[in-house]
C-alpha positions in Angstrom: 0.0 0.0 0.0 1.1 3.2 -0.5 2.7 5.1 2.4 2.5 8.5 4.3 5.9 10.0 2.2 5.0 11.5 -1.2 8.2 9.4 -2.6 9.0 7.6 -6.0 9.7 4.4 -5.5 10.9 1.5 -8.1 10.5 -2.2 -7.4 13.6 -2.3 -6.0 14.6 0.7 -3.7 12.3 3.9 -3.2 14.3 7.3 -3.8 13.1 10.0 -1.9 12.1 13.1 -4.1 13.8 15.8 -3.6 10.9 18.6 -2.4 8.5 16.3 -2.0 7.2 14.9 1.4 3.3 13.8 2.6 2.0 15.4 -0.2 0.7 12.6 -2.0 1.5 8.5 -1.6 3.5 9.5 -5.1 4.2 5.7 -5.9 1.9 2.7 -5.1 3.3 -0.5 -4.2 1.5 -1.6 -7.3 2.5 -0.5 -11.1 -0.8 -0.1 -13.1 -0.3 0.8 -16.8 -0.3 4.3 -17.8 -2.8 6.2 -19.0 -3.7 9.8 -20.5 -5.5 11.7 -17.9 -8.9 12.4 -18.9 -9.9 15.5 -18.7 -11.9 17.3 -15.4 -15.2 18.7 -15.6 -15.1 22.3 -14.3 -18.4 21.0 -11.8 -18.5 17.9 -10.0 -16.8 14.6 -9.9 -18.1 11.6 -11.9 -20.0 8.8 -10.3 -19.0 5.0 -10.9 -21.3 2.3 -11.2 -21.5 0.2 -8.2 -19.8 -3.2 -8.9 -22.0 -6.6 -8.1 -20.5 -8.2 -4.8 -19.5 -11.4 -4.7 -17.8 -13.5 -1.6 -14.5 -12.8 -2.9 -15.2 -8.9 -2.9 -16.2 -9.3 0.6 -13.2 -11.2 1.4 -11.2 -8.7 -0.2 -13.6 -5.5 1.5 -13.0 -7.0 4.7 -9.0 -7.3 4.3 -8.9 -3.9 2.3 -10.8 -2.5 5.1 -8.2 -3.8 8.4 -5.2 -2.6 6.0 -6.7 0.7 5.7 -7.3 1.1 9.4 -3.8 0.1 10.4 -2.1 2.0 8.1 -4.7 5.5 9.7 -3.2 4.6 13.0 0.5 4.2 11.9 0.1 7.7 10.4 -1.7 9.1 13.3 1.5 8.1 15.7 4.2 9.0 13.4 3.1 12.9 12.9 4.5 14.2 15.5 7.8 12.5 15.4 8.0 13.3 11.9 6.8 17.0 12.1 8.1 17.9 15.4 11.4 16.5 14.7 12.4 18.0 11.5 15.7 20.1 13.1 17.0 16.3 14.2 16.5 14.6 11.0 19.3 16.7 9.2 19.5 16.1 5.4 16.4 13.7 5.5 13.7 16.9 6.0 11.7 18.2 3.3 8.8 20.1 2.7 5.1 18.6 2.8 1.5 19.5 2.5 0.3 17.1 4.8 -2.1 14.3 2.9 -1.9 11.1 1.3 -4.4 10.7 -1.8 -5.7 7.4 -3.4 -8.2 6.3 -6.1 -9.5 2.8 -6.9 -6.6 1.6 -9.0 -4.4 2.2 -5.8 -5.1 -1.6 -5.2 -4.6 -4.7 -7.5 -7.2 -7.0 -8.9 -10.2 -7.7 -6.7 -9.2 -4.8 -4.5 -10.0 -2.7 -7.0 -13.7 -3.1 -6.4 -12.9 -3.3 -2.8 -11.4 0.1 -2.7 -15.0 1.3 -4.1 -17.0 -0.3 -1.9 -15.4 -0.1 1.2 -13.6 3.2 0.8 -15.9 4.9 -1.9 -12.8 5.3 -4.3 -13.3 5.8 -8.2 -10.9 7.2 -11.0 -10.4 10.4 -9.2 -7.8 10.7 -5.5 -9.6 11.1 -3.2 -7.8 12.4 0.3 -7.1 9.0 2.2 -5.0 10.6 5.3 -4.5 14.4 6.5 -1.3 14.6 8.6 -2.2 16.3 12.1 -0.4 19.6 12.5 0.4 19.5 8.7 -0.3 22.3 6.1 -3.0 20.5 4.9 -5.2 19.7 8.5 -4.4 23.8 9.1 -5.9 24.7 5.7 -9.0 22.6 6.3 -8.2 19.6 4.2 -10.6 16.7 4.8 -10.4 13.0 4.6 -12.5 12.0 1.4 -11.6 15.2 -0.2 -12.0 14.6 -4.3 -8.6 16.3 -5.5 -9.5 18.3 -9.0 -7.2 20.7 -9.7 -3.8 22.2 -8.5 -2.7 25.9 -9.0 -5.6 25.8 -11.4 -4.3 23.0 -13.8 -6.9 19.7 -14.0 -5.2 16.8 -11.4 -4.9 13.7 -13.6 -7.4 10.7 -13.2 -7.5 6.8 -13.5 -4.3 4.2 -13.4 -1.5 5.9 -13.0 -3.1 9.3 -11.3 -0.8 8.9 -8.4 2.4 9.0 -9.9 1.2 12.0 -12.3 0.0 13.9 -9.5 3.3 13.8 -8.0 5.0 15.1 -10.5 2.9 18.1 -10.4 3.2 18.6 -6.8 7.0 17.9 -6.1 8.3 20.8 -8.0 5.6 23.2 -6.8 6.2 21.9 -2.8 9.7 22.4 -2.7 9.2 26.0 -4.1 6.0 27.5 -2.6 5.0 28.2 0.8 1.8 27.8 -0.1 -0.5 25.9 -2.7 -3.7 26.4 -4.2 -5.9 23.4 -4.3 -8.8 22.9 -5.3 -11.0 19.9 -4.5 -14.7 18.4 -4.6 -16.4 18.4 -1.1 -20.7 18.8 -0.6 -21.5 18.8 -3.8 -19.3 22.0 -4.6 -15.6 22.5 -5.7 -13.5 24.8 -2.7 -10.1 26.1 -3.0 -7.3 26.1 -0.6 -4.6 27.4 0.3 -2.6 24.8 2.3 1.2 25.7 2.9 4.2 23.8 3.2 5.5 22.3 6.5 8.9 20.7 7.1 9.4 17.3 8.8 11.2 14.3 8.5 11.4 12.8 4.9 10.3 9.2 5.9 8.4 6.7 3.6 6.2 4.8 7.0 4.4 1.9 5.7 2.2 -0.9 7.2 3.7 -4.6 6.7 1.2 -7.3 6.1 2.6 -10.0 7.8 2.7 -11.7 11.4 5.7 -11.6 12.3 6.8 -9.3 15.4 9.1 -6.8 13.8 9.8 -3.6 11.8 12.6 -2.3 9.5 14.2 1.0 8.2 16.3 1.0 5.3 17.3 4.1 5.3 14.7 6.4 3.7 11.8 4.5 4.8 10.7 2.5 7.9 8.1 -0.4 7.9 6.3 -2.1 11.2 4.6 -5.2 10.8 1.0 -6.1 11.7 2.3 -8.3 14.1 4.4 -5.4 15.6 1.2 -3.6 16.4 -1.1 -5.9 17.5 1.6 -7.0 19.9 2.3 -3.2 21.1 -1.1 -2.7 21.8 -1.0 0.9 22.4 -0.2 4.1 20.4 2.7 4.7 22.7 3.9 1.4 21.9 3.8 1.8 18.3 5.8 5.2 19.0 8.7 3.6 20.3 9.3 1.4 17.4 8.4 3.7 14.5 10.9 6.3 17.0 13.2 3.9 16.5 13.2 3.0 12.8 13.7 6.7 12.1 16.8 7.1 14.4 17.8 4.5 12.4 17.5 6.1 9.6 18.9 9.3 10.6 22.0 7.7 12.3 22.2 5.9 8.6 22.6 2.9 10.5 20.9 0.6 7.5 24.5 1.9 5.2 27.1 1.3 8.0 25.4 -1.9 7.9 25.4 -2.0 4.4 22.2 -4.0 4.5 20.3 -1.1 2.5 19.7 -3.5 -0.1 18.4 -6.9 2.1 16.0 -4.5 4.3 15.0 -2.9 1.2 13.8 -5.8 -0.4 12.2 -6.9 2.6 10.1 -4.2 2.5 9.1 -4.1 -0.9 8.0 -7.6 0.1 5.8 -6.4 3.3 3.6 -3.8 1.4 2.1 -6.3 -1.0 -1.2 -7.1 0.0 -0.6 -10.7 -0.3 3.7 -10.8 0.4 5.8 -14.0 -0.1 6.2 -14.5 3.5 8.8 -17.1 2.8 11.3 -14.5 2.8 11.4 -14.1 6.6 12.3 -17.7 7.2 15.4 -17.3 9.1 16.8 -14.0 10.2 16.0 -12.8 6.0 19.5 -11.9 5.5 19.2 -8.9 8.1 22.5 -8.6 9.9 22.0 -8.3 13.9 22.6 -4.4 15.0 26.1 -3.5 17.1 25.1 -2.9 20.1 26.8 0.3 20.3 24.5 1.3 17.0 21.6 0.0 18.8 22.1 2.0 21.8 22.6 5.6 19.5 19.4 4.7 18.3 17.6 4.0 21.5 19.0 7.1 22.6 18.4 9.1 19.6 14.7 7.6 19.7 13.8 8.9 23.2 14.8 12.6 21.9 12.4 12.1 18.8 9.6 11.0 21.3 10.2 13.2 24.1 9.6 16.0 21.7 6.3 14.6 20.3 5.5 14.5 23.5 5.2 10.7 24.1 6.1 9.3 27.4 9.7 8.2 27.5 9.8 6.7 31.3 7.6 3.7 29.4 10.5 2.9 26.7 12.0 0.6 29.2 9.3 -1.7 29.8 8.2 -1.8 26.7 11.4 -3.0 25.6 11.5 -5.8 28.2 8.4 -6.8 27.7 9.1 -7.8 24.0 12.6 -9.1 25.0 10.9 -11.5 27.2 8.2 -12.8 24.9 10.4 -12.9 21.7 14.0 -13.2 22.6 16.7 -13.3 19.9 15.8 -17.2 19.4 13.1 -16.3 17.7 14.5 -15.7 14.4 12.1 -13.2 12.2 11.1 -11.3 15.3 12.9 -7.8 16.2 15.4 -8.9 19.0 17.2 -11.4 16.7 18.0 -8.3 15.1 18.3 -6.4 17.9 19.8 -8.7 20.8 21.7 -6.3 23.3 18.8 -6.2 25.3 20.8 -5.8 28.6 23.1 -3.1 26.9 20.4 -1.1 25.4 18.2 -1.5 28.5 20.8 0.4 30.3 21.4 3.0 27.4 17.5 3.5 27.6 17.7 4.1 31.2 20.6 6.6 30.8 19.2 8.6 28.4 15.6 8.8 29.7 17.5 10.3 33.0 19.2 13.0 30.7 15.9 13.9 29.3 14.1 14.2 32.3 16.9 16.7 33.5 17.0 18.8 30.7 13.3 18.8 31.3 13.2 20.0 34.7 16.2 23.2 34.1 14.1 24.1 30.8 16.4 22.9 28.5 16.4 22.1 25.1 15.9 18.3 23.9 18.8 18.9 21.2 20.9 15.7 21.7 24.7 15.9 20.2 24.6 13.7 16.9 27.2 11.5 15.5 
């Protein structure tokens, strides 16, 4: 599915564009075949003809339909490490608007019709996710929003509307402080004018698989369905996505040089249906130095102290999945990460500094490697 970064991304490796962030999901995980935008009426948006349901729709409604919630959540969590953190992430920020957009053809075969039914998409995006504190929530931008034109030039419709979007935005978002969009909502178009906000240029994607784990690769970072169900809470969820991205910024994935393995990995994990044999084993993911691992843990409590998450609960947390999936058990996240007694104590370190700095009013700006 695509993610919360507006990013270009090739079967292989996503490249992050270069003024583009959260202003579209520029590149689904799926590659429809082109086609020539049609062009936009200048009132209303077309209606689609409801498809017949069959059990395999329903199937597919019902799995499209869990996805889609999961992936709401995992961008709900990550806004404010991503936008509150900008200053930390270094060379990795970028300008965004704040919104992810979809249409029907954002999902493969049956879930075409899925995405219809369940989420109401046809040929034209429609806003699927408004970043909180973003541009776009501060300009009024609404979930189910139909996206028709930008700086006054038609938006492109059907297959391949994502990627052709995203070329239109990316120049204009790394340029503007503002955009004028113009979209479909109550039976009227509205324009707005949504400006630009920095924050962390990280790709954050839901994995559709079981296994308790997640993964950054350096420009994007991917937690599992297992991962979530498993943290149970928001503030969970926080501490691994946290992280992922201090991964990333710490460009722990290159030092590693396991770019590449992770990479392909996810690529794997955003298919609806993945080839889940590839996480037999440890999937070619070398296990994380502890010294690395510790940087991260203590980069990641920085990241979540000023997002405002609770960082006196990293510790149990921690534990807690140390103890019910230790590094024996091979695709889960402490074979990658084992130096649970060593990070433990790094964790407990750092959340000391923070809450000092804290107290005597002082900023959270941790020294950086």
């Amino acid at each position: 599915m695509p993610g919360i970064v507006m990013q270009c991304a090739s079967k292989a490796k996503t490249v992050v564009a270069a003024t583009a962030l959260l202003a579209l999901a520029a590149c689904s995980t799926f590659s429809p075949a082109p086609t020539t935008p049609a062009p936009l009426p200048t009132r209303g948006a077309p209606l689609d003809e409801t498809p017949v349901v069959t059990a395999k729709m329903i199937a597919a409604q019902e799995a499209l339909g869990q996805m889609v919630t999961l992936q709401d959540r995992l961008y709900r969590v990550a806004a404010p490490l991503l936008i509150n953190n900008a200053d930390l992430c270094r060379t990795q920020a970028r300008n965004l608007l704040g919104f992810t957009a979809k249409n029907k053809y954002s999902y493969p075969g049956e879930f075409v019709d899925a995405a219809h039914a369940v989420l109401g998409y046809g040929d034209r995006l429609q806003v699927s996710g408004v970043l909180a504190g973003s541009g776009a929530a501060r300009a009024g931008l609404r979930r189910g929003d139909t996206l028709m034109a930008l700086e006054g030039k038609n938006l492109p419709v059907g297959q391949n509307a994502e990627t052709l979007a995203a070329a239109m935005f990316g120049p204009l978002v790394g340029s503007r402080p503002t955009l004028s969009l113009t979209v479909w909502r109550g039976g009227a178009n509205q324009v707005l004018n949504v400006p630009v906000t920095r924050a962390c240029a990280f790709k954050v994607d839901l994995g559709n698989s079981d296994n308790i784990n997640s993964y950054a690769d350096g420009q994007r970072v991917l937690i599992t369905r297992g991962m979530i169900n498993f943290a149970q809470s928001d503030e969970s969820i926080a501490f691994v996505l946290a992280k992922d991205i201090a991964h990333n910024v710490l460009g722990h994935a290159g030092t590693q040089r396991s770019s590449g393995t992770i990479g392909g990995i996810i690529d794997n994990l955003v298919a609806v249906r993945p080839d889940l044999s590839m996480l037999i084993g440890s999937a070619g993911v070398k296990p994380m130095p502890q010294e690395l691992d510790a940087a991260a843990d203590r980069l990641a409590l920085y990241l979540l102290a000023r997002a405002n998450y609770n960082v006196e609960h990293a510790h149990a947390f921690w534990q807690r999945l140390a103890t019910q999936y230790p590094a024996t058990v091979l695709n889960g996240y402490n074979a990658t990460h084992p130096a649970i007694a060593y990070r433990l104590a790094a964790i407990d370190r750092s959340v000391a500094e923070i809450k000092a700095r804290q107290a005597a009013n002082k900023p959270l700006l941790p020294q950086l490697p």
